[in-house]
ZAMARGU-4260 file (C-alpha; in steps of 0.2 Angstrom, whole numbers, plus 5000, padded with zeros to 4 digits):
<rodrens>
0) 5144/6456/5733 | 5125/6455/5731 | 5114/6449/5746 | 5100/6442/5734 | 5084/6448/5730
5) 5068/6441/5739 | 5056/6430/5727 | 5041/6441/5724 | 5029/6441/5737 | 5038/6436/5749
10) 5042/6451/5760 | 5034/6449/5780 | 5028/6457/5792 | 5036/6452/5810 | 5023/6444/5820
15) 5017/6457/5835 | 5023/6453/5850 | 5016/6463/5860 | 5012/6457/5877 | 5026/6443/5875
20) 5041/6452/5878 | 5034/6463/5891 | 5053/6464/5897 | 5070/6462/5889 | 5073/6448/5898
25) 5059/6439/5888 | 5068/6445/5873 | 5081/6430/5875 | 5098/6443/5877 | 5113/6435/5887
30) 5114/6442/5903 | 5127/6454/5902 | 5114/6464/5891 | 5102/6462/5902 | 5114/6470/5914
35) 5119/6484/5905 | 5101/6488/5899 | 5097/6486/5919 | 5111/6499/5922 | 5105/6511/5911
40) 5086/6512/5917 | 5078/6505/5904 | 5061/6494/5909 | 5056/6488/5895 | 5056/6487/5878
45) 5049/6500/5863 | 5038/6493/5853 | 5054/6494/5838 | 5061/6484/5851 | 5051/6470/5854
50) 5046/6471/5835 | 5064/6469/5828 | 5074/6460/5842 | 5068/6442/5840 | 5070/6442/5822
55) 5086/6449/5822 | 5093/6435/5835 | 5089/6423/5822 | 5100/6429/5810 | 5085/6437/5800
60) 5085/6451/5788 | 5077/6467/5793 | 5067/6482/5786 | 5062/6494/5797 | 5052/6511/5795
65) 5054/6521/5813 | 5054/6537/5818 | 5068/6545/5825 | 5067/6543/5846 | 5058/6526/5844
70) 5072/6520/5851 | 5079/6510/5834 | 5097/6513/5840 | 5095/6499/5854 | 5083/6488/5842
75) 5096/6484/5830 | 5112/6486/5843 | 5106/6473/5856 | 5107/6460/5843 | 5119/6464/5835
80) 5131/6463/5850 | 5122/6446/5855 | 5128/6439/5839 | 5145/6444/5842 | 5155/6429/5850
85) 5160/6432/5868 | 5177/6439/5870 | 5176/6447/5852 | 5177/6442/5833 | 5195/6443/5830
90) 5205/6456/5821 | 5193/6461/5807 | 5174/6469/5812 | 5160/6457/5814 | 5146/6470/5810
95) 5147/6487/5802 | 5132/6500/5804 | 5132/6516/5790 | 5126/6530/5799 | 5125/6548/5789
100) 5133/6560/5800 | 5149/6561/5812 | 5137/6567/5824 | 5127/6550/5825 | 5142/6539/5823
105) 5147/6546/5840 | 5128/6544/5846 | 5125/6525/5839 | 5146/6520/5844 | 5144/6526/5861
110) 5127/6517/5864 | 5137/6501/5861 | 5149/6503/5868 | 5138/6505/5884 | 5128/6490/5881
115) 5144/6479/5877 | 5155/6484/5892 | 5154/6468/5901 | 5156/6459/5885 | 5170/6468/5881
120) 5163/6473/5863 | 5178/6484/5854 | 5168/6497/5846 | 5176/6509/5834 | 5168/6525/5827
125) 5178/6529/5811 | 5171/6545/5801 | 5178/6562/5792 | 5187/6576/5802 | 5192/6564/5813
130) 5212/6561/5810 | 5214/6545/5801 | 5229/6537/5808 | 5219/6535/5827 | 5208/6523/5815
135) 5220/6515/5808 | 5229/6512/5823 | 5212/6504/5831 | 5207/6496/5814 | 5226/6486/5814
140) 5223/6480/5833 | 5206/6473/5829 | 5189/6479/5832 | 5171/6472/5833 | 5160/6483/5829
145) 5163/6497/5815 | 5151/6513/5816 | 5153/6524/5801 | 5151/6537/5790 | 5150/6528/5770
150) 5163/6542/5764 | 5177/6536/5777 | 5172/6517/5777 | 5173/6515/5758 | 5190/6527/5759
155) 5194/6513/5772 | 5190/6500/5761 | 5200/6505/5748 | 5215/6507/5758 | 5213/6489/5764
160) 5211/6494/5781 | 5194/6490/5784 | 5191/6471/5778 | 5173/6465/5777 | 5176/6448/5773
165) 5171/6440/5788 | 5157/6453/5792 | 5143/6446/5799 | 5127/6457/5801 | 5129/6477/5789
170) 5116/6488/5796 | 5108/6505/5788 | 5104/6517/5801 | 5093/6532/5794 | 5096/6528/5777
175) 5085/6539/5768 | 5095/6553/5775 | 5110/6546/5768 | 5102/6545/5751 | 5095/6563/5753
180) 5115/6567/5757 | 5121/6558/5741 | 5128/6543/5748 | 5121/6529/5737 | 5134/6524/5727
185) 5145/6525/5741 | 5131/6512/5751 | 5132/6500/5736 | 5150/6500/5732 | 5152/6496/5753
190) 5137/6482/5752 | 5147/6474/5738 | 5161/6472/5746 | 5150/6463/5760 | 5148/6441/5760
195) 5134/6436/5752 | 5131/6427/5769 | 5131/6442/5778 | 5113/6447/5789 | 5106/6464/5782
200) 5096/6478/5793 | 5090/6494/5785 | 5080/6508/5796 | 5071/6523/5788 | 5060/6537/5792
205) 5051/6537/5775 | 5052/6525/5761 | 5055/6531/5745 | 5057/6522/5729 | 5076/6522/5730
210) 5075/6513/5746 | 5064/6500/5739 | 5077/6496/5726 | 5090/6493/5738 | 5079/6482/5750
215) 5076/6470/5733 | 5094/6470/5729 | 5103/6470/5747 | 5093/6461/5758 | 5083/6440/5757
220) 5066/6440/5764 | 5068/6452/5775 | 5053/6454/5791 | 5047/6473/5785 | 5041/6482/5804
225) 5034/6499/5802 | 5033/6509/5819 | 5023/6525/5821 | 5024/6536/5835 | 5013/6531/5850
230) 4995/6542/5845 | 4989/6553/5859 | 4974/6547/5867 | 4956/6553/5870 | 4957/6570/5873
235) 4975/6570/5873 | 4989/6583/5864 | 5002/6572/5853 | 5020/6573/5861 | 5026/6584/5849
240) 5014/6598/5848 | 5013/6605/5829 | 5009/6623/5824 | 5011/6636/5809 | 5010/6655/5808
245) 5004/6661/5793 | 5017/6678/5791 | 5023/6689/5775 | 5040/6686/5774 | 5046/6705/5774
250) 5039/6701/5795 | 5047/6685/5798 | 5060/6690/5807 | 5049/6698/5819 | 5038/6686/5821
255) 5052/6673/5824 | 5057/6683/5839 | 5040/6686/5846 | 5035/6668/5845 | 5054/6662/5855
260) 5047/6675/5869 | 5031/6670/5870 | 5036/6651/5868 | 5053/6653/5879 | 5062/6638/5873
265) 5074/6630/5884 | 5084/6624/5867 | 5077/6625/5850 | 5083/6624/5833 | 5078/6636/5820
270) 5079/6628/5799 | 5084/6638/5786 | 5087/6633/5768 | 5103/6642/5763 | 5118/6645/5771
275) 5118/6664/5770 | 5099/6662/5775 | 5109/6655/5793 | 5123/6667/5794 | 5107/6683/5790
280) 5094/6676/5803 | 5109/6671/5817 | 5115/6689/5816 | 5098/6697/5818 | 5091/6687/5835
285) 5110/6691/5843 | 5106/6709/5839 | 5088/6707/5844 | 5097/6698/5862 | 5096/6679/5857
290) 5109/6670/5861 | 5113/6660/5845 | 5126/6650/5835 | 5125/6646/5817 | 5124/6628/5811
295) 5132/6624/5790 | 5141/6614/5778 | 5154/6630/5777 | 5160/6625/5793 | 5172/6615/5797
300) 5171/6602/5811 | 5179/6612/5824 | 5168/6625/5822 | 5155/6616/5821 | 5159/6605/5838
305) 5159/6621/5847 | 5143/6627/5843 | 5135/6611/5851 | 5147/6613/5865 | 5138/6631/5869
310) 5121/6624/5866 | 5126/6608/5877 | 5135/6619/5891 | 5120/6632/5889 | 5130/6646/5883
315) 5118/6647/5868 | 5099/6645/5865 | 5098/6643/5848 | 5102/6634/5834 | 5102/6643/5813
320) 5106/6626/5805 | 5103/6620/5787 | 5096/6602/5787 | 5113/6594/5781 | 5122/6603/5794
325) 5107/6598/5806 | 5107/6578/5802 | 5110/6566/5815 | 5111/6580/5830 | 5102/6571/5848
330) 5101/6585/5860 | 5094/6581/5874 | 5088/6598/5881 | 5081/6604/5864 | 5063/6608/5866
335) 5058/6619/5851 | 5060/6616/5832 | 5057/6630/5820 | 5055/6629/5802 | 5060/6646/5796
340) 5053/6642/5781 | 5040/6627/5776 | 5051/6612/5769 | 5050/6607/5752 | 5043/6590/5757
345) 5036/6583/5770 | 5050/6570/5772 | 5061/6585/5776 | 5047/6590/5787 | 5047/6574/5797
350) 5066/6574/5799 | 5065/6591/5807 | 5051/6587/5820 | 5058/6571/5825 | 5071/6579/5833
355) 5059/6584/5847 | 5047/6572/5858 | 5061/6560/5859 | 5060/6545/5871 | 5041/6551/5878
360) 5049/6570/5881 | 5037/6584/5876 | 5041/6596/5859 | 5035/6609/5849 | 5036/6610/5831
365) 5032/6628/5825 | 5033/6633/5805 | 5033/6652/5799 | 5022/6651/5781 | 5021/6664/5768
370) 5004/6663/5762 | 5009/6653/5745 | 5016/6639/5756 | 4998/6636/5763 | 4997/6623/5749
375) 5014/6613/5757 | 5006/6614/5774 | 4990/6605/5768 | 5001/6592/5759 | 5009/6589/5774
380) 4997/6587/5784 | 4989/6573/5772 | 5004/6565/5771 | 5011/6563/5789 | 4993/6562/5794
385) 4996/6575/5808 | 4986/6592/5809 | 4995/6610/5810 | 4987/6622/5821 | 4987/6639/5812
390) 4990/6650/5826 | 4988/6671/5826 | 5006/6677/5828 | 5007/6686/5846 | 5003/6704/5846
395) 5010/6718/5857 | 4999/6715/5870 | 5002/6697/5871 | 5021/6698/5872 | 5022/6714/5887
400) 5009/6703/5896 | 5021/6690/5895 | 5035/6698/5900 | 5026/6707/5915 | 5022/6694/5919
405) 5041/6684/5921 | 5045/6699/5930 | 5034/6699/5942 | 5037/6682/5945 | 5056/6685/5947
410) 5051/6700/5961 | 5040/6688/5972 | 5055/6674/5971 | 5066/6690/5977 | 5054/6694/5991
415) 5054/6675/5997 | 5070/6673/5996 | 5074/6688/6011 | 5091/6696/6011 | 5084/6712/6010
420) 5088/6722/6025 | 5103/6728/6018 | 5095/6739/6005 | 5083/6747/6018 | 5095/6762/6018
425) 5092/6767/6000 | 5070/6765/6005 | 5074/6777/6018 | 5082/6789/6009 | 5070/6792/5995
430) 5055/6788/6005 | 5058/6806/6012 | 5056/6812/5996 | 5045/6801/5987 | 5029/6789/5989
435) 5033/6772/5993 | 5022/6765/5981 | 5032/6775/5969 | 5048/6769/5975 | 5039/6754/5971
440) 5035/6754/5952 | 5054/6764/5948 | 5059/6748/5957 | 5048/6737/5946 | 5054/6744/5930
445) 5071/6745/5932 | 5070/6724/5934 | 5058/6725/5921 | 5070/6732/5908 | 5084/6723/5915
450) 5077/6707/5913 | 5067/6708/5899 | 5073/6726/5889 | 5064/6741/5886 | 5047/6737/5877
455) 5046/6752/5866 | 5057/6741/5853 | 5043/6732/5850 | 5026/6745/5847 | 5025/6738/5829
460) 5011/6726/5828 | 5015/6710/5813 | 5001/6712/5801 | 4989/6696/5803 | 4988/6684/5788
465) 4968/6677/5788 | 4970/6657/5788 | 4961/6648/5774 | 4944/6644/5776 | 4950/6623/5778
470) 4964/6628/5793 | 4953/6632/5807 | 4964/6643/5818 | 4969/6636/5834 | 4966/6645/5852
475) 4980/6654/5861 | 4993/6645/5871 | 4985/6642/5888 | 4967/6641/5882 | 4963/6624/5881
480) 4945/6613/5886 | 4949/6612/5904 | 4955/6627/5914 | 4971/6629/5916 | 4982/6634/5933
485) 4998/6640/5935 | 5011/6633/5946 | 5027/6643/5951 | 5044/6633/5957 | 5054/6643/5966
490) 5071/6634/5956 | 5075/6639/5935 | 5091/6636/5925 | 5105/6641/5939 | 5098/6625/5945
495) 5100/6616/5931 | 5081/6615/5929 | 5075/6607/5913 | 5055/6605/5906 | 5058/6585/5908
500) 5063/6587/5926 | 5050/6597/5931 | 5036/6585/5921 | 5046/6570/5929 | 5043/6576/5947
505) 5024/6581/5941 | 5022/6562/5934 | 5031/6555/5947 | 5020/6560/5962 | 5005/6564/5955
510) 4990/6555/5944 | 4994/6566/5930 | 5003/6562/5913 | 5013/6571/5902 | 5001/6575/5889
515) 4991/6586/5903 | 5003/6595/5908 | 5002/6612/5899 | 5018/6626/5894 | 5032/6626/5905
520) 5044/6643/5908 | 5060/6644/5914 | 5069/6657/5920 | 5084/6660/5930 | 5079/6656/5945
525) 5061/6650/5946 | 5050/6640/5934 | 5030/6641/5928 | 5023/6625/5925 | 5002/6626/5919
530) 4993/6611/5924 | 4974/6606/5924 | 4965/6619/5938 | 4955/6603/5944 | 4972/6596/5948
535) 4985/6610/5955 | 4979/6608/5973 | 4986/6590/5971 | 5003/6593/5961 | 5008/6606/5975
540) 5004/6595/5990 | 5015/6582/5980 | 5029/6590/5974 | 5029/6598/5991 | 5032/6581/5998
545) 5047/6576/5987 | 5061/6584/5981 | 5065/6591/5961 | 5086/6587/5956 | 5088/6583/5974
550) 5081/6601/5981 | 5066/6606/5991 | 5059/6623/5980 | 5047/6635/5984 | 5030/6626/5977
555) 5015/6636/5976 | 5001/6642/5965 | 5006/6657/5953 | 4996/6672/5959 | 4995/6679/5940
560) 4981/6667/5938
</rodrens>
């Protein structure tokens, strides 16, 4: 069944209602939401939020453009599960949400369910590689609230096991995605098996024409809210900081590994086009000592479900995905996206960066361009209205510098941390024999090589690729209007350290923001954090006051700088 198609003209924007619903609790949820909302530490509303809430509790139809990390999930959610009588619907699902992956089922049914505990919401996530008699079983004893893929609700639906005749609200989460993945008929053939009564919500990234022709036939008068990303301020980088590399493709592989040195991602995914373009580049960084997984359609679910459980458990870095295989993923450690190649549209482009600078988190969004692409960069940048740093791909000198660098930083956290009587024996013994500055520097390399490997594997300079005269080239990574400092935090990842911890604590205790806080490394065991020099006095003193995860680090200024 057909929802109707507004009269011409008649699409609306949602009144803004900013500095009205300054809370949730202006927002007009029961209090069980409210509860939940509390539990779960959230203040106050996104803008999508406060944009798409109100209307959507008055039984409204909705279209929304937002980015992915606006928070969209909760936007449509919290409504949805207001509507929803207390105590539940009855044997068949009051509201159904299309999602495009099995990934973001879990994501978006999981987020429900958190938000309708106390209301005791029965929330089912029903998608492929799942097996199907658990969500039959579920389906038959009744559920709510039905998150799914379009391929296993419509084989659902034609099983008679998923009835949609006294569905109430039918939401469209990321649905260009699942037009780029093919699912349109499926979508329709679901939407007309929906009442004609029925509220319709539809949230996209982009909007292109196909999406327009669905809002005209699926949804009446709908309020249209489009949501960008907050824009950095004066003088401020954007959350997601966007940069290319302009690199002949015979050196992209090298250029690849230099720039994950030098930018020593906590988690990043790296986007190929092909699946044998995946299976090629994953097996060159292991070789070159990466720690990384592959990411495909030829996978199956298992296999797939383990590499996220390495990269969630930290057993892996690095992500070699196509973007099918890629859609829907929300890792919350992930720092660095990679475009291995420039996509083919910006679309494509947008969907990859928005997995980075999620919920105010810091990101970087690198792209490695053959010098024909330059064109696509330009396009790109007109369209999502964003400039891309061209950046000079490090050199030799660059990356040694950087790794003497982490080295002698993990030798001072050695020297604080004391235990070192035992090894005296093995001074005195060469010491007879040898200088002790000499001792020294043999000590000094062999932690170099065994931390960072034996330079010499990388004495071939990357040709450099001149920008175009309209991409002005960027400075390095650390140069920046104001000084910069250094910062070193005697705790890294065998404390479970992550960057938003560490710019948590910073804007926690301190006058700074997140946008002036510069790169952040992480090592084993201590952490380099670059802040403004005019403030680094300030940040120590701070942080030396409080407490980062619960523990009292080392805090001091880094003597490289």
């Amino acid at each position: 069944m057909r929802g109707g198609a507004p009269a011409a003209g008649k699409d609306q924007r949602a009144p803004s209602l900013s500095g009205v619903s300054d809370t949730f609790s202006d927002l007009g949820l029961r209090p069980e939401l409210l509860d939940a909302v509390a539990a779960l530490g959230y203040e106050e509303p996104t803008p999508i939020q406060r944009e798409a809430i109100p209307p959507l509790l008055t039984g409204r139809d909705l279209l929304g453009q937002a980015a992915t990390g606006t928070g969209k999930t909760a936007a449509f959610a919290l409504p949805v599960l207001e509507r929803i009588p207390h105590g539940g619907s009855g044997p068949e699902p009051a509201a159904l949400v299309l999602v495009p992956t099995r990934e973001l089922a879990v994501q978006v049914s999981e987020a429900m369910h958190k938000y309708g505990r106390k209301l005791g919401t029965r929330v089912l996530p029903i998608y492929g590689g799942q097996p199907i008699v658990r969500q039959l079983r579920a389906l038959a004893h009744g559920v709510d609230v039905v998150v799914a893929t379009p391929g296993r609700a419509l084989d659902h639906i034609g099983r008679g096991t998923l009835k949609l005749d006294k569905l109430r609200i039918a939401v469209l989460d990321e649905a260009d995605e699942m037009l780029d993945m093919g699912f349109a008929e499926d979508i329709e053939a679901i939407l007309d098996a929906t009442p004609d009564e029925r509220q319709a919500v539809l949230f996209s990234a982009t909007m292109p024409p196909r999406i327009e022709q669905m809002v005209r036939r699926y949804l009446r008068d709908p309020v249209r809210i489009q949501i960008e990303r907050a824009p950095a301020g004066a003088g401020e980088a954007p959350l997601v900081r966007q940069s290319a590399y302009v690199v002949a493709r015979a050196h992209k592989p090298a250029a690849l590994g230099r720039i994950l040195d030098v930018e020593a991602p906590s988690a990043a995914i790296v986007f190929c086009r092909t699946r044998a373009e995946v299976d090629q580049l994953t097996e060159t960084l292991n070789g070159r000592g990466y720690r990384a997984e592959p990411l495909h359609g030829g996978m199956s679910q298992e296999q797939r479900d383990r590499v996220m459980a390495r990269l969630r458990g930290e057993t892996a870095d690095l992500i070699v995905a196509t973007d099918v295989a890629a859609r829907g993923l929300d890792i919350e450690q992930l720092t660095h996206v990679v475009n291995y190649d420039v996509p083919s549209a910006p679309d494509a482009y947008v969907h990859r960066i928005g997995r980075v600078g999620r919920a105010g988190r810091e990101g970087v969004a690198i792209t490695l361009a053959e010098p024909r692409e330059h064109r696509m960069l330009k396009t790109i940048e007109r369209v999502t209205g964003h400039k891309i740093a061209i950046e000079r791909v490090p050199t030799v000198a660059d990356l040694r510098a950087r790794r003497l660098e982490m080295t002698r930083a993990a030798l001072e956290e050695t020297l604080l941390d004391g235990d070192l009587e035992r090894y005296r024996v093995v001074l005195d013994a060469l010491s007879d024999e040898f200088d002790v500055v000499e001792i020294a520097l043999a000590a000094v390399k062999l932690t170099h090589e065994a931390t960072t490997g034996n330079d010499a594997d990388d004495d071939e300079e990357i040709p450099e690729i001149a920008a175009r005269p309209d991409s002005p080239q960027r400075p390095r990574r650390g140069a920046s209007r104001e000084r910069v400092a250094r910062m070193f935090i005697g705790a890294g990842r065998s404390a479970k350290m992550r960057p938003a911890d560490l710019v948590g604590a910073i804007t926690g205790e301190t006058r700074l923001s997140g946008r002036e806080i510069g790169a952040i490394e992480i090592s084993d065991r201590f952490s380099l954090v670059e802040v403004p020099e005019s403030a680094i006095d300030e940040v120590i003193v701070a942080l030396r006051r409080g407490t980062i995860k619960g523990k009292k680090p080392t805090i001091r200024r880094d003597k490289g700088r």
